[in-house]
Backbone as a chain_set.jsonl record, in Angstrom:
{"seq": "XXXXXXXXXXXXXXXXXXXXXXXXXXXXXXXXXXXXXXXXXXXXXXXXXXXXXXXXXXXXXXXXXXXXXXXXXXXXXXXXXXXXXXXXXXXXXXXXXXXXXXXXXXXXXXXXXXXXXXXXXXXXXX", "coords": {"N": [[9.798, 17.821, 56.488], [8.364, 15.093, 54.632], [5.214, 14.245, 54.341], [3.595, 11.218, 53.643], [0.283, 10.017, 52.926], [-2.05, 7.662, 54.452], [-2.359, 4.589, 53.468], [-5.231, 3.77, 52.522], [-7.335, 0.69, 54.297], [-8.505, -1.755, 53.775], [-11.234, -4.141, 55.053], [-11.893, -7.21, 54.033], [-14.501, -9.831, 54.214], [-15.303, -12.701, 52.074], [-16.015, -15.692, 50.042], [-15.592, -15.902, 47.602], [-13.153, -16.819, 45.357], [-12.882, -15.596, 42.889], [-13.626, -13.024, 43.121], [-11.985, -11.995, 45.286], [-9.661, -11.92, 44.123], [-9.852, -9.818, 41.575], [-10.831, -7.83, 42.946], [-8.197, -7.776, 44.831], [-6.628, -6.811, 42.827], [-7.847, -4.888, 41.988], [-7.678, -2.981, 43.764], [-5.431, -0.768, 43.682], [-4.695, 1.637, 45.508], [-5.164, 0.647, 47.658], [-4.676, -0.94, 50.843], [-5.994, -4.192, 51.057], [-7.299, -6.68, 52.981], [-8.502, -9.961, 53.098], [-10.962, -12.452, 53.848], [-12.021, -15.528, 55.398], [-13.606, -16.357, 56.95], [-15.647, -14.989, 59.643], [-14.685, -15.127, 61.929], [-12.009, -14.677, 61.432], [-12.29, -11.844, 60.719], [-13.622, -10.407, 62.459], [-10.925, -10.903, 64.532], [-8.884, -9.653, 63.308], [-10.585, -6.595, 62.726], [-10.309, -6.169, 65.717], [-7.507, -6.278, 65.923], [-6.528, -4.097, 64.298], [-8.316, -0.953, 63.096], [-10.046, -0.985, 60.328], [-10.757, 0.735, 57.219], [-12.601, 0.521, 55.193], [-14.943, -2.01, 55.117], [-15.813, -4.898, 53.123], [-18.358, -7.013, 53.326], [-19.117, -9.907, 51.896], [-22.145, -11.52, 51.617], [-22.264, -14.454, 51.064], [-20.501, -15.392, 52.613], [-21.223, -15.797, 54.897], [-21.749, -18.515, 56.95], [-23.763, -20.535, 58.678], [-22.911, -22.748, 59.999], [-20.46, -22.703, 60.561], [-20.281, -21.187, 62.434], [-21.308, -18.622, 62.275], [-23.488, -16.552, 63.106], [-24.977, -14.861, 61.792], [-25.862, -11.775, 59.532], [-26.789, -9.17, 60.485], [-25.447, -9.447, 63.566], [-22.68, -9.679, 62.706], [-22.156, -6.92, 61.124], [-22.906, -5.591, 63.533], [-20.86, -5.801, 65.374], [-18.95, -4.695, 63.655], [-19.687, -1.96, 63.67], [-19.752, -1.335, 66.282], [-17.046, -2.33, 66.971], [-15.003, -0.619, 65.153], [-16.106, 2.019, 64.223], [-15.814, 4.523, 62.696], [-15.506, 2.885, 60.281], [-16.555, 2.51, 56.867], [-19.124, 0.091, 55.76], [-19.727, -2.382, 53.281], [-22.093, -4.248, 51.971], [-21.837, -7.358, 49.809], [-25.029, -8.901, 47.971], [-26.471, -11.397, 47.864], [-27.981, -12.631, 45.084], [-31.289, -11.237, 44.33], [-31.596, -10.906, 46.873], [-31.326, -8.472, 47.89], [-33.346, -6.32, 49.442], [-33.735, -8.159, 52.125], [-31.494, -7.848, 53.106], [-30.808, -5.293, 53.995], [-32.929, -5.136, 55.587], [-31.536, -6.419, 57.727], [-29.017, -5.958, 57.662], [-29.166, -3.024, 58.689], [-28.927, 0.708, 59.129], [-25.527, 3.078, 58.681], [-24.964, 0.975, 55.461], [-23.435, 0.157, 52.992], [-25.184, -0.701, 49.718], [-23.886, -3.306, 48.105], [-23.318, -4.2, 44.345], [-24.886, -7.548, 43.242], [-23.843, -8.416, 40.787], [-20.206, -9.621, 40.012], [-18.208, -8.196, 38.446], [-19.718, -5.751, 38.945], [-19.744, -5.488, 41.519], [-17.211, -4.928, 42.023], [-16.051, -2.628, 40.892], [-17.983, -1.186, 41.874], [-17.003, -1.106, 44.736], [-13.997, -0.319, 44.211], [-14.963, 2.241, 43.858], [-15.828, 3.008, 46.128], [-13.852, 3.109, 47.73], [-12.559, 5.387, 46.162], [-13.798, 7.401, 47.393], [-13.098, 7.598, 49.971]], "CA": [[9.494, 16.416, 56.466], [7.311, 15.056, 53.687], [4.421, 12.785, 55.032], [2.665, 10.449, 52.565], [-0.967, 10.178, 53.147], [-1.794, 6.516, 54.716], [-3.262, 3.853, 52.649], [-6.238, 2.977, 52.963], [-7.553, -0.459, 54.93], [-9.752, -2.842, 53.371], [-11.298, -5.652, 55.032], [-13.112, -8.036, 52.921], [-15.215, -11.163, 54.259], [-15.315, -13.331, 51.106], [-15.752, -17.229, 49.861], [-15.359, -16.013, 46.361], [-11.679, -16.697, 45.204], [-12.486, -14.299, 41.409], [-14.059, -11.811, 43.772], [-10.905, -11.755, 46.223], [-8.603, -12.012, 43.12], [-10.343, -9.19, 41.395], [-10.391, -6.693, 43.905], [-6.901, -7.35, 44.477], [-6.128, -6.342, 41.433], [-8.196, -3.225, 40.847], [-7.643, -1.589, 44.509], [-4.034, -0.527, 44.051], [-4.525, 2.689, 46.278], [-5.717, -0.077, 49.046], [-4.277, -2.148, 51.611], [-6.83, -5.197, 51.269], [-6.805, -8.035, 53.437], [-9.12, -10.958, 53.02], [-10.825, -13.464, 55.1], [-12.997, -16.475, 54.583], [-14.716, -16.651, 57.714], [-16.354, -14.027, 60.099], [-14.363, -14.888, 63.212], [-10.308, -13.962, 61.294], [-12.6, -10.364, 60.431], [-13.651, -10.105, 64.115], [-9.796, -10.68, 65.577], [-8.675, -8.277, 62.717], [-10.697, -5.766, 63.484], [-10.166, -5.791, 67.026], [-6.242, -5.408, 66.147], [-6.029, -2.88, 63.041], [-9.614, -0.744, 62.711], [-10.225, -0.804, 59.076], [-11.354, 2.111, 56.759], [-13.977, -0.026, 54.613], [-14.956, -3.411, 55.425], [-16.522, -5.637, 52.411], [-18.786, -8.446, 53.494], [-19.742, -10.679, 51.228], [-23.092, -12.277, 52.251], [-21.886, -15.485, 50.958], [-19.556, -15.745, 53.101], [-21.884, -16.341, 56.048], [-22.33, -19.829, 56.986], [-23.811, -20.905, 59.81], [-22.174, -23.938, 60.005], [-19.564, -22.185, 60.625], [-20.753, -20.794, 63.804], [-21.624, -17.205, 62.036], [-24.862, -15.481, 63.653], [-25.456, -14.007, 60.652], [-25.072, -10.671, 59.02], [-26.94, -8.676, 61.848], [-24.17, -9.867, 64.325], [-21.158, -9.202, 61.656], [-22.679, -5.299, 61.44], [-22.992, -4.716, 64.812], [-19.56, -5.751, 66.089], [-18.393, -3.614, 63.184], [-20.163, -0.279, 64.491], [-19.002, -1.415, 67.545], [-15.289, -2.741, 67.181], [-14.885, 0.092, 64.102], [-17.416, 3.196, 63.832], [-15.626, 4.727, 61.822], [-15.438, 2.404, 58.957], [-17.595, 2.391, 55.975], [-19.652, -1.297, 55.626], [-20.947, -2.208, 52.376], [-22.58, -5.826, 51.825], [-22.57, -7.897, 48.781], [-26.106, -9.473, 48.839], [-26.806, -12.827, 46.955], [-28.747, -12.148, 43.774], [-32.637, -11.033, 44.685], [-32.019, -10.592, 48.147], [-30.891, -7.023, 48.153], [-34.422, -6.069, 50.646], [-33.605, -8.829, 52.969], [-29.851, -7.354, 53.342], [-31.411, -3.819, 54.027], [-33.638, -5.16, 56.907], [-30.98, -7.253, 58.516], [-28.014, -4.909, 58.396], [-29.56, -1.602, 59.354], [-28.367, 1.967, 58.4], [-25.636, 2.804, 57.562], [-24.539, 0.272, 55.025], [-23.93, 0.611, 51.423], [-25.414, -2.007, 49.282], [-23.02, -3.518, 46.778], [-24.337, -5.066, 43.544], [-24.371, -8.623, 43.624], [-22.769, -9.19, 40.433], [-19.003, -9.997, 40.592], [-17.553, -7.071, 37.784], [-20.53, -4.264, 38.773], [-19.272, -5.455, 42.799], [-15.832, -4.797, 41.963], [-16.377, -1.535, 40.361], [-18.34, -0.356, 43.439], [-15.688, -1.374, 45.78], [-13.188, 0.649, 43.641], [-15.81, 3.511, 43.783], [-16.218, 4.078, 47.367], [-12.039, 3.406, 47.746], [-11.888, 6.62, 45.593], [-14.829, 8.324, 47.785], [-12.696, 7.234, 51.309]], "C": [[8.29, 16.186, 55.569], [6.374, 13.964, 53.87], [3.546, 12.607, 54.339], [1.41, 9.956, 53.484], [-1.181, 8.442, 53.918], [-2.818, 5.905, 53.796], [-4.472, 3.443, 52.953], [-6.669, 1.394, 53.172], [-8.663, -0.685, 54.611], [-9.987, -4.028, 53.823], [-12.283, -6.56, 54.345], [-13.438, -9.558, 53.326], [-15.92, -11.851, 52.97], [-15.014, -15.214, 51.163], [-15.065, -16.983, 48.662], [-13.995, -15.957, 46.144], [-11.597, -15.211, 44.149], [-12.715, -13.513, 42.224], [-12.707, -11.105, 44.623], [-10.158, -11.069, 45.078], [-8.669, -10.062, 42.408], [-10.353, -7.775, 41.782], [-8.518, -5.89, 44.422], [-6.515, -6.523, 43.56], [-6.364, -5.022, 41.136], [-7.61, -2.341, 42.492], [-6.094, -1.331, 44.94], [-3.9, 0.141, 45.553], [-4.616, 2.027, 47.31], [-4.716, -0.657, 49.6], [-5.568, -2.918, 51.864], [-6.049, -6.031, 51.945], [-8.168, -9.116, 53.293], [-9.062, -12.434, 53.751], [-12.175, -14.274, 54.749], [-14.247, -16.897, 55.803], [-15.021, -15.343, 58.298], [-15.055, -13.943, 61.746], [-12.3, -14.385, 62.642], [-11.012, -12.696, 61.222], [-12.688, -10.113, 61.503], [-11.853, -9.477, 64.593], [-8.668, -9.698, 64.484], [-8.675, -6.879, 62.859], [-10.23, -4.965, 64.639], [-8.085, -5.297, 66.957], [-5.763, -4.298, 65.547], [-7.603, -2.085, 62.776], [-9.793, -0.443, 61.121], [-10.79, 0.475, 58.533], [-12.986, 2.118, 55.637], [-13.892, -1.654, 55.05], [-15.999, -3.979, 54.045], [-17.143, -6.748, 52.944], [-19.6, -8.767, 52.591], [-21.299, -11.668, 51.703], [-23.013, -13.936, 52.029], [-20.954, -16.761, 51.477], [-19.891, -16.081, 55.038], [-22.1, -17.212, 55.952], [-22.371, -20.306, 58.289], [-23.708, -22.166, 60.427], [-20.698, -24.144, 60.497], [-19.331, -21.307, 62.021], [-21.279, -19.21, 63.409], [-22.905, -17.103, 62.636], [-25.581, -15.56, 62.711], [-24.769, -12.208, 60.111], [-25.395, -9.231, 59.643], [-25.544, -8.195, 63.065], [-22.848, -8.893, 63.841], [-21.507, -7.611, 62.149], [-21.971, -4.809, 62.518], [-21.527, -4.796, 65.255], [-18.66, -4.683, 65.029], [-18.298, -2.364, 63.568], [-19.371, -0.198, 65.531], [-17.376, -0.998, 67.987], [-14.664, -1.017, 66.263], [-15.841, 1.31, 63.292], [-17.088, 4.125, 62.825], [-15.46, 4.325, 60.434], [-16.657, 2.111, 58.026], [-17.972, 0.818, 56.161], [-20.574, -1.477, 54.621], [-20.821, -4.012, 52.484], [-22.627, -5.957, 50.565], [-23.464, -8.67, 48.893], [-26.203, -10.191, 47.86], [-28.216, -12.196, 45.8], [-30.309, -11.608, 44.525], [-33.054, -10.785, 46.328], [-31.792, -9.664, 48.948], [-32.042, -6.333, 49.702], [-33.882, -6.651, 52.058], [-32.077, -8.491, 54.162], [-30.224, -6.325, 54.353], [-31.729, -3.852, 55.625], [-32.816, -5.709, 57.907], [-29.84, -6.592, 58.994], [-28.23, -3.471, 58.841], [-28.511, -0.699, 58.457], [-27.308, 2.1, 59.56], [-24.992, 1.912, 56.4], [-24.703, 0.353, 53.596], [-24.059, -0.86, 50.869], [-24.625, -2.119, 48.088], [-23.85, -4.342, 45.633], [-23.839, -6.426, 43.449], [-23.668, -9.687, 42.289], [-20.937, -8.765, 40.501], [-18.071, -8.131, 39.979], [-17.908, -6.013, 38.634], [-19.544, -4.168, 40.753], [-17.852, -4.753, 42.811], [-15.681, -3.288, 41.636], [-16.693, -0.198, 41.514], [-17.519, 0.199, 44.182], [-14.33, -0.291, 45.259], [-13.793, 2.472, 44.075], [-15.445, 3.918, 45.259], [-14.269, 3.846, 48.156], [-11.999, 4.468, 47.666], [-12.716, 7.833, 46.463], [-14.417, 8.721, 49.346], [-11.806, 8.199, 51.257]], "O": [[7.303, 16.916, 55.657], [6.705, 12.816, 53.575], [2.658, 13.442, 54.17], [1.578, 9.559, 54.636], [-0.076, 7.901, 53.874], [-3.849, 6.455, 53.412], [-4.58, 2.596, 53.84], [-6.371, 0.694, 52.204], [-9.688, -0.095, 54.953], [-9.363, -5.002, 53.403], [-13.492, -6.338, 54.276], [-12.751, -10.461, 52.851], [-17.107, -11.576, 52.798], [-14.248, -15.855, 51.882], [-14.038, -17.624, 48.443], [-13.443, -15.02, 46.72], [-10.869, -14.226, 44.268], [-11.684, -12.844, 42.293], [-12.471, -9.897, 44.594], [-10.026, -9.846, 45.039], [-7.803, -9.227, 42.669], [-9.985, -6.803, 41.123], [-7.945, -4.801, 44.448], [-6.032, -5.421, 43.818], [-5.711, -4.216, 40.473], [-7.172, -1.194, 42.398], [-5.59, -1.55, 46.041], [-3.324, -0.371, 46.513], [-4.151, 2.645, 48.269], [-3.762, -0.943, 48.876], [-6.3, -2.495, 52.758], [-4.842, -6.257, 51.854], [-9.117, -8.394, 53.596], [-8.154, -13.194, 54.087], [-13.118, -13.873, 54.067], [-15.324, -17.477, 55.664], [-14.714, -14.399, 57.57], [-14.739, -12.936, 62.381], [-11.513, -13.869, 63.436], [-10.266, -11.935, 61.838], [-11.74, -9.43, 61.891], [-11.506, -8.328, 64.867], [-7.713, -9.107, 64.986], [-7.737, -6.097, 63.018], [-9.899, -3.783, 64.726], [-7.506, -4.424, 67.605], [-4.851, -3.594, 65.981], [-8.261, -2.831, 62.052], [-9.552, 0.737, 60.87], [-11.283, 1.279, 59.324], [-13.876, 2.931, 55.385], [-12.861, -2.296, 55.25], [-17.07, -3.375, 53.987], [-16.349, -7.679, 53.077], [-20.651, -8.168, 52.364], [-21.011, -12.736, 52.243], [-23.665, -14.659, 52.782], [-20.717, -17.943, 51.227], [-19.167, -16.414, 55.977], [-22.745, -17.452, 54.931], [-21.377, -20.499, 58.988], [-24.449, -22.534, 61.339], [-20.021, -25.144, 60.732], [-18.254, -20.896, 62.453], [-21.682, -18.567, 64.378], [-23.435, -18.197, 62.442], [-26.648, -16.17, 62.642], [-23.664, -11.692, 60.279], [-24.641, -8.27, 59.485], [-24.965, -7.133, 63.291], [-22.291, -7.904, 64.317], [-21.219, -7.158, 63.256], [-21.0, -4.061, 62.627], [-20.996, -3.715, 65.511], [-17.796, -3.946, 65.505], [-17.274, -1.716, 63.783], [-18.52, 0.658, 65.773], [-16.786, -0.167, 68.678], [-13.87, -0.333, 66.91], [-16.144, 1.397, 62.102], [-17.976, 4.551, 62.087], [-15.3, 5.131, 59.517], [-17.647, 1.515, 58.45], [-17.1, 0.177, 56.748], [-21.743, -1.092, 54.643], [-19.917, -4.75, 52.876], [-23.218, -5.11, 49.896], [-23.277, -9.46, 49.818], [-26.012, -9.639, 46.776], [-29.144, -11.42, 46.026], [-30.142, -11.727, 45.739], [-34.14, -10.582, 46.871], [-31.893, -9.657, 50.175], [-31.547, -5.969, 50.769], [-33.615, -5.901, 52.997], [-31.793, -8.751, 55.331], [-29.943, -6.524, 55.535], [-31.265, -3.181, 56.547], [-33.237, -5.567, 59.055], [-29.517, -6.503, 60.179], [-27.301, -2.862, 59.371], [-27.702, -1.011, 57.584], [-27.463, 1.726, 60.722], [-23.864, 2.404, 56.401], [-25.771, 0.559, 53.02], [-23.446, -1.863, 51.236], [-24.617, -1.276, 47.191], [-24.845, -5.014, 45.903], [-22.632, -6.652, 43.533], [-23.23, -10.836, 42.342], [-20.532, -7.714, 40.998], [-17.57, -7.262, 40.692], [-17.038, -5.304, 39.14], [-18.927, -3.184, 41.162], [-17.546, -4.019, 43.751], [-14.944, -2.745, 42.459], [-16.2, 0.88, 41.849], [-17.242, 1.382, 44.379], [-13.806, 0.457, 46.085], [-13.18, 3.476, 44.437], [-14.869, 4.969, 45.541], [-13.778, 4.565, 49.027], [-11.555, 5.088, 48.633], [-12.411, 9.016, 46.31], [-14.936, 9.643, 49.975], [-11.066, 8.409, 52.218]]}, "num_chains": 1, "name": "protein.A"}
């Protein structure tokens, strides 16, 4: 019996449409799914445990009822310990990311290409 390896599970908390689009595009090897708020990543989670999770920091709005990016984290560790968690962090506020999501979390760069690139990177590293 010849058993193909399983794809890997991407979840990605995103506003950005190019960013979504983008990713699509480059992470063949992936199963991405994409989500615009915090609470479809939550009831995700809780049904499929992912293998990387992308959150976009942009994609927090607390208007929206999000916490923040603290919160997001932790239910990750929690819901999903095994899955990698990298953040994209809004231009200059890479520090602020650092202190808020704790270790460990990889920091993505916050422009759109170098982000995309990343995201490909630690695909090929999973």
């Amino acid at each position: 019996m010849d058993v193909q390896p399983s794809e890997l599970l991407v979840y990605c908390l995103t506003r950005d449409r190019e960013l979504a689009a983008d990713l699509d595009g480059t992470l063949s090897g992936a199963l991405a799914f994409f989500y615009n708020d915090a609470a479809r990543l939550h009831q995700a989670t809780v049904l499929r445990q992912p293998d990387l999770v992308v959150v976009d920091i942009g994609a927090i709005r607390e208007e929206y009822g999000d916490a923040g990016l603290g919160p997001i984290v932790t239910f990750l560790r929690e819901r999903a310990p095994a899955a990698r968690i990298a953040v994209r962090p809004a231009a200059g506020s890479e520090w602020l990311i650092s202190a808020e999501a704790g270790k460990p979390v990889e920091l993505l760069p916050a422009e759109r290409d170098a982000c995309v690139s990343a995201v490909s990177a630690l695909c090929g590293a999973a």
